[in-house]
N, C-alpha and C positions, 0 to 999 in steps of 0.2 A: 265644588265647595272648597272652601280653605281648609288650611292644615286641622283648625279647630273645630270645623264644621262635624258634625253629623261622619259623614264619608269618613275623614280624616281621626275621628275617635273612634269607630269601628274596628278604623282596620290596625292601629298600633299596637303593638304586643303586650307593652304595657296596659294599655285599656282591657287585651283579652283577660290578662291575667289578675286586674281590677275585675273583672264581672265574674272570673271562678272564685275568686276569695270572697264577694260578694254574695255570692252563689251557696258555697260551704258555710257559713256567716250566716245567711238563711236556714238551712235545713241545721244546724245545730240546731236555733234559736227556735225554729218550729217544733221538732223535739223536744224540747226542757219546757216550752209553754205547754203542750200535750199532755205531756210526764208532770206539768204541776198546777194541772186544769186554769189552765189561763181563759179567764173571757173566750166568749166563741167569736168575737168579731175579731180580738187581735191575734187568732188561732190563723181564721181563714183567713185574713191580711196577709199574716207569714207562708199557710200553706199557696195562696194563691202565686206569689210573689218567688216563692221556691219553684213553683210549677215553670213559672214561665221562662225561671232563669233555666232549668234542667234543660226544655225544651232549646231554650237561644244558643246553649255552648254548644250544641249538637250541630247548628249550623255556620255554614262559613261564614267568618266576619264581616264580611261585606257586601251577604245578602240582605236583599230588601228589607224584610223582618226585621236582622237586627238591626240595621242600621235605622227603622220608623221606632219598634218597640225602647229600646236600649235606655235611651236619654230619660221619658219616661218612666220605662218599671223603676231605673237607677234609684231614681229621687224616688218614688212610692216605697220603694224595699227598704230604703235608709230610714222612713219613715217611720217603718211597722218595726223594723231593729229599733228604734229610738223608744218607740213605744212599749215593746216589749223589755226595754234595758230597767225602763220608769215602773212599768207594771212589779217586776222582779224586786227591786230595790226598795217600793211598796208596800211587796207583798209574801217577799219570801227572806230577806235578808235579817230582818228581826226573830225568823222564827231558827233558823240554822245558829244552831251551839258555833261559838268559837273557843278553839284551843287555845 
């Protein structure tokens, strides 16, 4: 594949280090939706989404997995963050005192 293919974004260090901050970016975000009984569907979007990144940094970058999963979860996770940023701002930022 090309540089930008599939192959070629797995394996840059940069992309790794995109999928852990990705990755940590998820499990906060699943966290605080838990902690402030967020919907059950954008709980398990997040927790799903947290699941599968835990599981992908475990493996090397340029197995099969992550190289099919990756492209994929990427966009689904950014989703469920987006979704959860909308939910919060909704649903929790009116009610938090400010100094």
């Amino acid at each position: 594949m090309t540089e930008h293919g599939r192959t070629g974004q797995a394996a840059r260090p940069e992309a790794r280090l995109d999928l852990n901050h990705l990755r940590r970016d998820t499990r906060t975000a699943l966290e605080l939706a838990v902690v402030a009984l967020a919907p059950t569907d954008l709980v398990d979007r997040l927790a799903a989404a947290a699941g599968l990144l835990e599981a992908l940094v475990e493996l090397p970058p340029n197995s099969p997995p992550v190289i099919a999963l990756v492209p994929g979860l990427a966009t689904r996770t950014r989703s469920a963050l987006d979704a959860w940023q909308t939910w919060r701002r909704e649903h929790l930022e009116n009610r938090m005192p400010r100094g």
